[in-house]
N, C-alpha and C positions, 0 to 999 in steps of 0.2 A: 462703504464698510460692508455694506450684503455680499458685493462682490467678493469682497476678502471672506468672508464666512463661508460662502460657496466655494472658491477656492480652497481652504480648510478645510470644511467637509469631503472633498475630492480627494483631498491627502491624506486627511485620514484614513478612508477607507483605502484608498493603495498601498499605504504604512498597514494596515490590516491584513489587506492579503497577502503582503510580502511574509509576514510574520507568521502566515498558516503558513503560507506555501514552502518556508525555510524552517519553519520546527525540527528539530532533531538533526538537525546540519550543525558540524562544529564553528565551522564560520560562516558568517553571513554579510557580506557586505553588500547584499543587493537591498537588505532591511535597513541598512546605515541612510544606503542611498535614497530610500522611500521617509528616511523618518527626520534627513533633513530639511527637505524643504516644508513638512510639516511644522517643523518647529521654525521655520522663518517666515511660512505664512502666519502664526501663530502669533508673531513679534509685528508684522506690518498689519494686520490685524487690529491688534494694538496701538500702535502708531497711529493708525485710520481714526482709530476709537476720542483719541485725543488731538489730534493735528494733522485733520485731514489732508491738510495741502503739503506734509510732507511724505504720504504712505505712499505718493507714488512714484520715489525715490529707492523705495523697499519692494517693488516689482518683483524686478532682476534677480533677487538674491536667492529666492527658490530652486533656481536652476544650477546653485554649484552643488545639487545633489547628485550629479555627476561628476562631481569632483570627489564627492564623501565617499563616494562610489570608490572611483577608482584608489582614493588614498588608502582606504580600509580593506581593499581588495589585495594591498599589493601590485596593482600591475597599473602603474600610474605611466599613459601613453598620450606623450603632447600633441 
């Protein structure tokens, strides 16, 4: 679970700088893409909290912040 907390805190603050860095921009999908895997380390996090032996199942799921990426971008490239 510390590990998941550290990894959180890492998200955060790159969901942070996305969100200075993209201020005043009409779209932002480089913020979508930083502030999903926040909110999925957030959930395994959680999971860890309660049922350690399934968080790490919920690994993975951070990284379709390149998918939030691209879906929110418009230029979704397989």
């Amino acid at each position: 679970m510390l590990y998941g907390l550290h990894l959180t805190a890492i998200a955060g603050l790159n969901a942070w700088l996305w969100w200075i860095a993209t201020r005043g921009q009409p779209e932002r999908p480089e913020l979508a893409g930083a502030l999903s895997p926040l909110l999925l380390l957030l959930l395994g996090t959680a999971v860890a909290a309660v049922s350690p032996k399934y968080a790490q199942y919920s690994g993975c799921l951070p990284f379709g912040g390149v998918l939030a990426h691209r879906f929110v971008g418009g230029r979704f490239v397989a």
